[in-house]
C-alpha positions as CSV (number, residue, x, y, z in Angstrom):
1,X,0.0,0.0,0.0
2,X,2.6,2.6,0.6
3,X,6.3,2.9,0.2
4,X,8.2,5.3,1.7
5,X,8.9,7.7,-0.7
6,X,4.8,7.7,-1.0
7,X,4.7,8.2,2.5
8,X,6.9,11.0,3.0
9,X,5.3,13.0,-0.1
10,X,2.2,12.4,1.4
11,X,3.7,14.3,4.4
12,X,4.4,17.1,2.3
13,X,1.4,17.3,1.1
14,X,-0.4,17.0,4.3
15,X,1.6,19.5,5.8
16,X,-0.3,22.0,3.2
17,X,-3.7,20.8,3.5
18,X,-6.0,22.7,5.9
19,X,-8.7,21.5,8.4
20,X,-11.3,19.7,6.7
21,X,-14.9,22.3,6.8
22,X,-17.7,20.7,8.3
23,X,-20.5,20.0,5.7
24,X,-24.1,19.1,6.6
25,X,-24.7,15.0,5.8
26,X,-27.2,14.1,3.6
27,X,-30.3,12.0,4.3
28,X,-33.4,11.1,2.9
29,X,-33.8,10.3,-0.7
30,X,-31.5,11.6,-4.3
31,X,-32.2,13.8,-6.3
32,X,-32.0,11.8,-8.9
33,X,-35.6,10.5,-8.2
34,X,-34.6,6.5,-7.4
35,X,-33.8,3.7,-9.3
36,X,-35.7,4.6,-12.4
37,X,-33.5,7.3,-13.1
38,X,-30.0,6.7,-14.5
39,X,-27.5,8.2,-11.8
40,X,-23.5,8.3,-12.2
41,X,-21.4,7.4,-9.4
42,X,-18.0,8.8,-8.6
43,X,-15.9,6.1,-6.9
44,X,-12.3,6.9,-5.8
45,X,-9.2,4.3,-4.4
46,X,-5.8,4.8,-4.8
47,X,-4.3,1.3,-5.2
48,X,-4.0,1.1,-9.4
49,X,-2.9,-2.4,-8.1
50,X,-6.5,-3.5,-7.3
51,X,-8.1,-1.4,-10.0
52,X,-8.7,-4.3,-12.1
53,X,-10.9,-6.5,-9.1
54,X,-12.7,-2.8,-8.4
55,X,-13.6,-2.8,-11.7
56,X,-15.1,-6.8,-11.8
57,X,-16.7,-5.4,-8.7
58,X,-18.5,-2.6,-10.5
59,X,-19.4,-4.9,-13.5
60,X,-21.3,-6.9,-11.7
61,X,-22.7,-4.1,-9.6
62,X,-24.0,-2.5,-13.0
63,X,-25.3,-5.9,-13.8
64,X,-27.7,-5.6,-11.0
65,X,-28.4,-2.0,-11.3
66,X,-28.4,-1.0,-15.0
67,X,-29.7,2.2,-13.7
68,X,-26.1,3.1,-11.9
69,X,-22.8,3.9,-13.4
70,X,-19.8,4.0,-11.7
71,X,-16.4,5.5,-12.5
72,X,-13.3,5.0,-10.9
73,X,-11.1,7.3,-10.2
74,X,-7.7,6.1,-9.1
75,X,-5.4,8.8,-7.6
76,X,-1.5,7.5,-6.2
77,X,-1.4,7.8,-2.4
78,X,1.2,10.9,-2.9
79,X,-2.1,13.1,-3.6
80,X,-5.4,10.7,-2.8
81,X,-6.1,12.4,0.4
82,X,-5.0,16.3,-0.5
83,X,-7.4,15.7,-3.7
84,X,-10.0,14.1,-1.6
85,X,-10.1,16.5,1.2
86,X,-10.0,19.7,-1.0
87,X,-13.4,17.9,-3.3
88,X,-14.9,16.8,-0.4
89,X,-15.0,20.2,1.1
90,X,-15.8,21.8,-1.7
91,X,-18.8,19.6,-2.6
92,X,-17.2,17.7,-5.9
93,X,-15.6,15.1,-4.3
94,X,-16.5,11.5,-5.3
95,X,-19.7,9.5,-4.0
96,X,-18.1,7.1,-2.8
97,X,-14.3,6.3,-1.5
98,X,-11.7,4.6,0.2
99,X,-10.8,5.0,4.0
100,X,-8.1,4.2,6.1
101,X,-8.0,3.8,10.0
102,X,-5.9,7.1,10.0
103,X,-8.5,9.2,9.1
104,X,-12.1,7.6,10.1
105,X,-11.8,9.7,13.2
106,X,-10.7,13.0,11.3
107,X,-13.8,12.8,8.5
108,X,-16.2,11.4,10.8
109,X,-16.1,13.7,12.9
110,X,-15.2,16.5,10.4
111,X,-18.1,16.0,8.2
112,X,-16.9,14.7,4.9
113,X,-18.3,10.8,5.7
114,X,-22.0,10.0,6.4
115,X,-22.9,8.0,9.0
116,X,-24.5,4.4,7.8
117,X,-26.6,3.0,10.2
118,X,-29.6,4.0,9.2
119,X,-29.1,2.8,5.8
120,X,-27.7,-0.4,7.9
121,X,-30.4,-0.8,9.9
122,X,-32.6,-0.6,6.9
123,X,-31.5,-2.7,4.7
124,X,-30.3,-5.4,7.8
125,X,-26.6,-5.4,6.5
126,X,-25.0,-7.9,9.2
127,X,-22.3,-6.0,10.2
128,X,-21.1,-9.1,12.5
129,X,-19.9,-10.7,8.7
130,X,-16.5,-8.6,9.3
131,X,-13.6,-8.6,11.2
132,X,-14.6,-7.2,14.4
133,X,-11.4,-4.5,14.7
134,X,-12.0,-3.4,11.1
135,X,-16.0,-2.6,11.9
136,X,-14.7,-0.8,15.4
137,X,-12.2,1.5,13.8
138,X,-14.7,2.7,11.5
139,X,-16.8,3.6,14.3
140,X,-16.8,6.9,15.7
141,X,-19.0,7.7,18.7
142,X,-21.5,5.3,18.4
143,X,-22.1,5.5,14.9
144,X,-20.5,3.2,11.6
145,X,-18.9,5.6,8.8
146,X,-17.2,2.9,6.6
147,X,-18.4,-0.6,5.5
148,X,-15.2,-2.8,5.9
149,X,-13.1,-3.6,2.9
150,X,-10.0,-5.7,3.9
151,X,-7.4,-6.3,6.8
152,X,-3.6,-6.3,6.6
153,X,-1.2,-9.6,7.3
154,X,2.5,-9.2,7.1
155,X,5.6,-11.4,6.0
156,X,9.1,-11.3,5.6
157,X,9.3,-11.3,1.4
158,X,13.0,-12.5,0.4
159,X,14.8,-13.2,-2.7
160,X,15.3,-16.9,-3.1
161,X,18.1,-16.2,-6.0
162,X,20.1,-13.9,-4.0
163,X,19.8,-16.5,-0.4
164,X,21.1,-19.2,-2.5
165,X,24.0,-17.3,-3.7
166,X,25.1,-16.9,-0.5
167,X,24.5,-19.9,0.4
168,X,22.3,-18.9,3.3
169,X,18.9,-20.9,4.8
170,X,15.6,-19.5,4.0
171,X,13.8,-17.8,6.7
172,X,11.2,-19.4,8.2
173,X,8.6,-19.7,11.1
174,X,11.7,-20.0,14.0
175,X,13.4,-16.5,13.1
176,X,13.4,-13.3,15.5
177,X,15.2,-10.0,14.9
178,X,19.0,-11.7,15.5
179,X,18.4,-14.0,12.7
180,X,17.7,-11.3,9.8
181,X,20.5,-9.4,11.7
182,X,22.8,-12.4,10.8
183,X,21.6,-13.4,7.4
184,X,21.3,-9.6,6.2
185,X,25.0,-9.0,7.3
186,X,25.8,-12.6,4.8
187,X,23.4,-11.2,2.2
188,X,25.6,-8.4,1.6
189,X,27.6,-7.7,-1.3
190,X,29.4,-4.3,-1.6
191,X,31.0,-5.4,-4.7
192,X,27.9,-6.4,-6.0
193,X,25.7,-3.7,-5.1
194,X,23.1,-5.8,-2.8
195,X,22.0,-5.4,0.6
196,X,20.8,-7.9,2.8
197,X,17.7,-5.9,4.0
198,X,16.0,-2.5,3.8
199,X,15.1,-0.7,6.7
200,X,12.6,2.3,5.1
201,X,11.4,4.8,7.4
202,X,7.7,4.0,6.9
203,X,5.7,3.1,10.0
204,X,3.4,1.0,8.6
205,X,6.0,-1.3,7.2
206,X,8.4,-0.7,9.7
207,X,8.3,0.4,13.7
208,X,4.6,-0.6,13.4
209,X,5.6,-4.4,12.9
210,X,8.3,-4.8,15.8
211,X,7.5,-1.8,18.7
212,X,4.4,-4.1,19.8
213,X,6.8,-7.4,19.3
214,X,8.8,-6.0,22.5
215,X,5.4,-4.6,24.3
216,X,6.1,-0.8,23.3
217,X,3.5,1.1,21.8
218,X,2.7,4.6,19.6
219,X,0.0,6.1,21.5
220,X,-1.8,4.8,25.0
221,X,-5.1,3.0,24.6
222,X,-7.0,5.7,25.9
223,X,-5.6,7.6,23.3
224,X,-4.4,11.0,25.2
225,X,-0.8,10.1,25.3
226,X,2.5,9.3,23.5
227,X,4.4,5.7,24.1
228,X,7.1,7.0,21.8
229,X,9.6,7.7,25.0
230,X,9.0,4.3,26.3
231,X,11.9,2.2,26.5
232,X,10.5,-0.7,24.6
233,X,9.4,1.3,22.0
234,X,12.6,3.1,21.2
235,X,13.7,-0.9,21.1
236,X,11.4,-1.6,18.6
237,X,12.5,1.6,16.5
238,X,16.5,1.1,17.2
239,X,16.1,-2.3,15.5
240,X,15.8,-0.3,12.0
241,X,17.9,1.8,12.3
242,X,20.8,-0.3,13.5
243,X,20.4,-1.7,10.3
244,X,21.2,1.3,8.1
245,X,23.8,2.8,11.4
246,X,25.2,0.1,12.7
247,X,25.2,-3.0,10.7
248,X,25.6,-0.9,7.0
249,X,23.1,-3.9,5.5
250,X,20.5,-1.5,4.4
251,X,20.6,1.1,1.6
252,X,20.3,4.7,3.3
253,X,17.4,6.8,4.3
254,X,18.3,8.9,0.6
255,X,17.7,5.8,-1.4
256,X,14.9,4.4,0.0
257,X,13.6,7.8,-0.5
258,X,14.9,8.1,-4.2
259,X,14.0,4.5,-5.1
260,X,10.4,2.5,-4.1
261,X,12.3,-0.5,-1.5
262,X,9.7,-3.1,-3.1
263,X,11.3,-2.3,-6.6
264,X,14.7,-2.4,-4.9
265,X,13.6,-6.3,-3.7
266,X,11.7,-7.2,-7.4
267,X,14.9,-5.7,-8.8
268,X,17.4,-8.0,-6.9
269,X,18.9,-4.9,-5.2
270,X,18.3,-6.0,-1.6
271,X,17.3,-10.0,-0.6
272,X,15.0,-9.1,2.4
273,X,12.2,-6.7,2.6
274,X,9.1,-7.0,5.5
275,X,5.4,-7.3,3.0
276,X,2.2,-6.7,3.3
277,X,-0.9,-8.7,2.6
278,X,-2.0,-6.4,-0.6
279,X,2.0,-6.4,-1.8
280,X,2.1,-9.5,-4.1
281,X,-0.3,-9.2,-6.8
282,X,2.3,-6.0,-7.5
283,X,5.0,-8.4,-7.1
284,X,4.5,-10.9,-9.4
285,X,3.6,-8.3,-12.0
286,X,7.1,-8.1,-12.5
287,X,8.6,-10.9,-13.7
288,X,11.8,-11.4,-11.9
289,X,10.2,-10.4,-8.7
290,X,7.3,-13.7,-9.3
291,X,10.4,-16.4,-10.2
292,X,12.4,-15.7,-7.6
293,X,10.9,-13.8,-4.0
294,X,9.4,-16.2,-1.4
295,X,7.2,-15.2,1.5
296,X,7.9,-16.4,4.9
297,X,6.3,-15.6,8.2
298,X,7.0,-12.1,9.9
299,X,10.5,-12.6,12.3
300,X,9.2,-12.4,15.8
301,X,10.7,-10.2,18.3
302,X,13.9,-11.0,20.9
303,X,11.0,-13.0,23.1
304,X,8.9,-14.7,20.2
305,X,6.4,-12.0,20.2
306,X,4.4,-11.5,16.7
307,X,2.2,-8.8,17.7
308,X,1.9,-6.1,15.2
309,X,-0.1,-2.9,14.2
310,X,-2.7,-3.7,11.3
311,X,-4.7,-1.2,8.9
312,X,-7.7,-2.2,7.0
313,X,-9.7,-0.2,4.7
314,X,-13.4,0.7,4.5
315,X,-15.3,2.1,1.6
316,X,-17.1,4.8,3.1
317,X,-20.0,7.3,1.7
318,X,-19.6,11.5,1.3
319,X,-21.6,13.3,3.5
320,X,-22.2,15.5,0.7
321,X,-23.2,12.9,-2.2
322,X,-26.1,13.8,-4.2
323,X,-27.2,9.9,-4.8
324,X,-27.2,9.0,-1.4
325,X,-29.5,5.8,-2.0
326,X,-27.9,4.8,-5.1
327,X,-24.2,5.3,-3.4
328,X,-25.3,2.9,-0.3
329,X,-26.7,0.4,-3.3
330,X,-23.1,0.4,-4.3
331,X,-21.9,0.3,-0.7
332,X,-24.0,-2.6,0.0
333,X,-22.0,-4.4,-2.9
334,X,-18.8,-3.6,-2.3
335,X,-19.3,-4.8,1.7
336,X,-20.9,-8.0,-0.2
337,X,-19.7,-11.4,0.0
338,X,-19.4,-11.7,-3.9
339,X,-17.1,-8.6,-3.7
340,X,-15.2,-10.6,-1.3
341,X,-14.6,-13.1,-2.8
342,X,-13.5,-11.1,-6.4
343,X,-10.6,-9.7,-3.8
344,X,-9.7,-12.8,-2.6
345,X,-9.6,-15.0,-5.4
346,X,-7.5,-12.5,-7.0
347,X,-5.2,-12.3,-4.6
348,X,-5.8,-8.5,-3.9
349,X,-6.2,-8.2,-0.6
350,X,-7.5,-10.0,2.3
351,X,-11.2,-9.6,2.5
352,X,-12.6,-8.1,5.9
353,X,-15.6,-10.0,5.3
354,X,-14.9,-13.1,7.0
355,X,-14.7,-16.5,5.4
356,X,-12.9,-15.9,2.2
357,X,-9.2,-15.8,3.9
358,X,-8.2,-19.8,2.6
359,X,-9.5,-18.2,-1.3
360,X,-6.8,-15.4,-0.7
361,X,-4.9,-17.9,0.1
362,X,-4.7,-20.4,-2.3
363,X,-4.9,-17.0,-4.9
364,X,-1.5,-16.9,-5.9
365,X,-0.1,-20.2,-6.1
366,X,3.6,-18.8,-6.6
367,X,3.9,-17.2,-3.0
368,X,2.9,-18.7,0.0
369,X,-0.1,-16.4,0.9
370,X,-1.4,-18.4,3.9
371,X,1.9,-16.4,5.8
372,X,-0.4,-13.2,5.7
373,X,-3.6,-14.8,7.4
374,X,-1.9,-16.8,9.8
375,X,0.1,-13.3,11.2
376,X,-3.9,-11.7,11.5
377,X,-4.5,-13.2,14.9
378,X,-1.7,-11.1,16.0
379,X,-3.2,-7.9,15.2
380,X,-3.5,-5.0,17.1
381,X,-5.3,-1.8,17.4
382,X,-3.9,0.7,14.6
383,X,-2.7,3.7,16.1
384,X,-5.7,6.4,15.7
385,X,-6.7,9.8,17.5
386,X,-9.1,12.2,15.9
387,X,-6.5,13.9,14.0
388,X,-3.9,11.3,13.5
389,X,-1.9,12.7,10.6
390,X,-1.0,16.0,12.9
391,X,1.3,14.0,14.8
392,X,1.8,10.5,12.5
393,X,3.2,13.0,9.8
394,X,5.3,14.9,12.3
395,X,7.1,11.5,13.7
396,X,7.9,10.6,9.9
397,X,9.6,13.6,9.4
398,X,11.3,14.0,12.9
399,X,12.8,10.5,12.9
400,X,15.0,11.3,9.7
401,X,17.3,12.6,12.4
402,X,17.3,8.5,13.3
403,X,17.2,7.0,10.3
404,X,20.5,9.1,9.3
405,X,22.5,8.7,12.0
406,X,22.3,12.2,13.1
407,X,21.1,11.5,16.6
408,X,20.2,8.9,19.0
409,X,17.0,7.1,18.6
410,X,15.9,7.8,21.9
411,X,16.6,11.3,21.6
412,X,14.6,11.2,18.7
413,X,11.6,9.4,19.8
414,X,11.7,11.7,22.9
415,X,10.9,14.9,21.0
416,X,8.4,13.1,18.7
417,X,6.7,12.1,22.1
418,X,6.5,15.9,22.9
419,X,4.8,16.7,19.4
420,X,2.6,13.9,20.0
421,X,1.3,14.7,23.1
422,X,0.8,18.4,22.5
423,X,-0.7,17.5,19.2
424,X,-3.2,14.9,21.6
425,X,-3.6,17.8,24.1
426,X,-4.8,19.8,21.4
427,X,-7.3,17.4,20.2
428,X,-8.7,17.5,23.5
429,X,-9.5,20.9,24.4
C-alpha cells in the first residue's frame, strides 16, 4: 500500500492541507428520483494495483443495477487524500471512496463521511460478517462511517536467488530479529551492489511491525498520550535503524527515498524486505520479482512476540453525495460477500468479510499467501486519534534525524513524544 517515498510525499502534502470544513450530511432520498433514473457514481481508491478487481466489482454491480454507473477514479497515495479533502469540502468530491484507519476519526467527525446506520439498519446489513477491529475502527461515537473492505497480514518477502547465492537458509517460522540481523550481514555484497535488507522509514511497514513485538506502543489506549519515549518502543524503532547505522546492511534513508524498497527487492537490489498482505499481486507483476521472491512468516521479536499494528480499509459514503440511496446500493455491494470473494480469489487483498481468507490464500499459487492470514490473529489496534496525521506525519519527518544517523533514537523518539502529546492535548481541548 505505501512505500516510503509515498509516505513522506504524502507528508508534504499534508503538511499544506488545511482543516477539513464541516458540511451538513445528507439523508433522505437523491435527487435523482430513485432507481428509475440513470445516476453516475463517482468512486475513488488509490491502489491502481486492485483497479482491475474494483472494476469486476463494479461490473457486476452494474449488472444488477443497469440504472447506476460508476467510475473509478484512481489517484496515487502521494495526492489521494490532498485531492480528496480539498473535493470533499468543496462539494465535488466522489460519491463514494476509500478510508483508512488514520483518518475515520478526522472525516467522521469533520463532516466529509456519512454516518450508515440507518441505511444499515434498513436494509439489515450484518455488520457481525467482518472482522470485528475493522468494523470498530470505522466507528466513531456510536455510529458506523465505513463498511469494511480488507485487513492487513504481514511477511518477511525474500529473494530466493540472492539467499542461494550466499548460500544462506531460507527464513522461516523460527526466526526473530538476531536472525535477519545475521543473514542480512551474509546477504551483503558491496562489490555487488546488494544489501541484505532495507530498513525504510515507513511506520506501517516498519516500527509498526516490531515496537508491539517488545510490548512498546505509539499512543496509549486511551488515546491521550504518546508511548514513543518508552523504553520498549525506542527498542522496537532502534532495531531499524541499526540496520542502516550500525550493521551498513540497508541502503540509506536517501535511497529508499529516491528509489520504491519493493522495486529495490523485485529488482534484486536487496534480498529481504518485511510485506504486506495487498503487496504481491504487485509483485509478481514483475517478472523477476514472481520467479524468484518467497514469503515467509513475519520474524518475531527478541521473546517470540508477533504482535503487530494492522490497517484495513473501508469504503465509506460522502456526506455530501447527491445519490445518497444509489451510493449505499453500491456500498452494500462492495461490503458484499461476492465482492469478497473477487478480492480474494485474486489475490488483492484479504477480504474483511470473514470466510474468504483460505480463497486469498490459495490465490497466488507462486507465494505462499497463507503467511499473511496466519500473522492476523496477532493484530493489534492501529494507532488512531481524531487527527492522526498531525502527529503521525510529524514522527515521519522528525525521525529522519534517526534513520541518518544524526542523533540517537531515543533522543529522537523523545521529542516526537512531545509533538505527540501536544498534538493529543490539542485534540482535546
Amino acid at each position: 500500500m505505501k512505500t516510503v517515498r509515498r509516505i513522506r510525499r504524502r507528508l508534504l502534502s499534508l503538511l499544506l492541507v488545511a482543516p477539513l470544513i464541516a458540511v451538513a450530511a445528507c439523508s433522505g432520498s437523491s435527487g435523482a428520483g430513485g432507481d428509475d433514473k440513470q445516476v453516475t457514481l463517482t468512486y475513488a481508491i488509490w491502489d491502481q494495483a486492485q483497479a482491475a478487481a474494483m472494476k469486476q466489482i463494479i461490473t457486476e454491480f452494474h449488472a444488477k443495477h443497469p440504472n447506476i454507473d460508476v467510475q473509478v477514479q484512481v489517484t496515487p497515495w502521494e495526492s489521494y487524500w490532498t485531492k480528496l479533502q480539498t473535493s470533499v469540502t468543496a462539494g465535488t468530491g466522489p460519491d463514494v471512496f476509500w478510508m483508512t484507519m488514520v483518518y475515520a476519526k478526522y472525516y467522521a467527525t469533520g463532516g466529509g463521511t456519512a454516518p450508515l446506520d440507518d441505511q444499515i439498519k434498513k436494509s439489515k446489513l450484518d455488520m457481525s460478517a467482518y472482522v470485528p477491529a475493522v468494523t470498530k475502527a470505522y466507528t466513531v461515537n456510536g455510529k458506523v462511517y465505513g463498511v469494511p473492505k480488507d485487513v492487513n497480514g504481514f511477511g518477511l518477502c525474500y529473494n530466493k536467488k540472492l539467499f542461494d547465492a550466499a548460500k544462506v537458509k531460507y527464513p522461516d517460522e523460527s526466526w526473530t530479529w538476531s536472525d535477519v540481523i545475521a543473514a542480512a550481514q551474509k546477504l551483503t555484497n558491496p562489490k555487488q551492489g546488494v544489501y541484505g535488507f532495507v530498513a525504510p522509514e515507513a511506520d506501517e511497514l516498519s516500527w509498526y511491525l516490531t515496537v508491539p513485538q517488545v510490548g512498546g506502543q505509539v499512543i496509549s489506549p486511551d488515546g491521550k498520550s504518546s508511548g514513543y519515549d518508552q523504553s520498549a518502543t525506542i527498542q522496537g524503532i532502534q532495531f531499524w535503524t541499526d540496520m542502516i547505522t550500525k550493521y551498513h546492511v540497508s541502503p540509506t534513508l536517501q535511497q529508499t527515498t529516491d528509489t520504491d524498497p519493493l522495486a529495490m527487492l523485485t529488482s534484486g537490489k536487496v534480498a529481504m524486505r518485511y510485506c504486506g498482505s495487498w503487496e504481491p499481486e504487485e509483485i509478481a507483476a514483475v517478472p523477476y520479482g514472481k520467479a524468484n521472491i518467497g514469503i515467509a512468516p513475519l520474524p518475531a521479536g527478541p521473546g517470540g512476540n508477533r504482535n503487530y499494528y494492522s490497517n484495513g480499509l473501508a469504503n465509506s459514503m460522502s456526506a455530501k453525495t447527491k445519490h445518497p440511496d444509489q451510493a449505499w446500493e453500491f456500498l452494500q455491494f462492495l461490503g458484499s460477500d461476492r465482492a469478497a470473494e473477487i478480492q480474494a480469489k485474486t489475490g488483492t487483498v484479504i477480504p474483511a468479510y470473514q470466510g474468504h481468507a483460505d480463497a486469498y490464500a490459495k490465490a497466488m499459487p507462486e507465494f505462499d499467501l497463507q503467511v499473511f492470514v496466519d500473522h492476523l490473529k496477532y493484530a493489534q489496534p492501529f494507532p488512531a486519534s481524531t487527527d492522526t496525521a498531525a502527529w503521525r506525519d510529524a514522527a515521519t519527518k522528525q525521525f529522519a534525524d534517526a534513520w541518518t544517523g544524526k542523533s540517537p533514537v531515543a533522543d529522537v523518539s523523545r521529542h516526537v513524544a512531545e509533538t505527540m502529546n501536544a498534538a493529543l492535548a490539542k485534540e482535546q481541548r
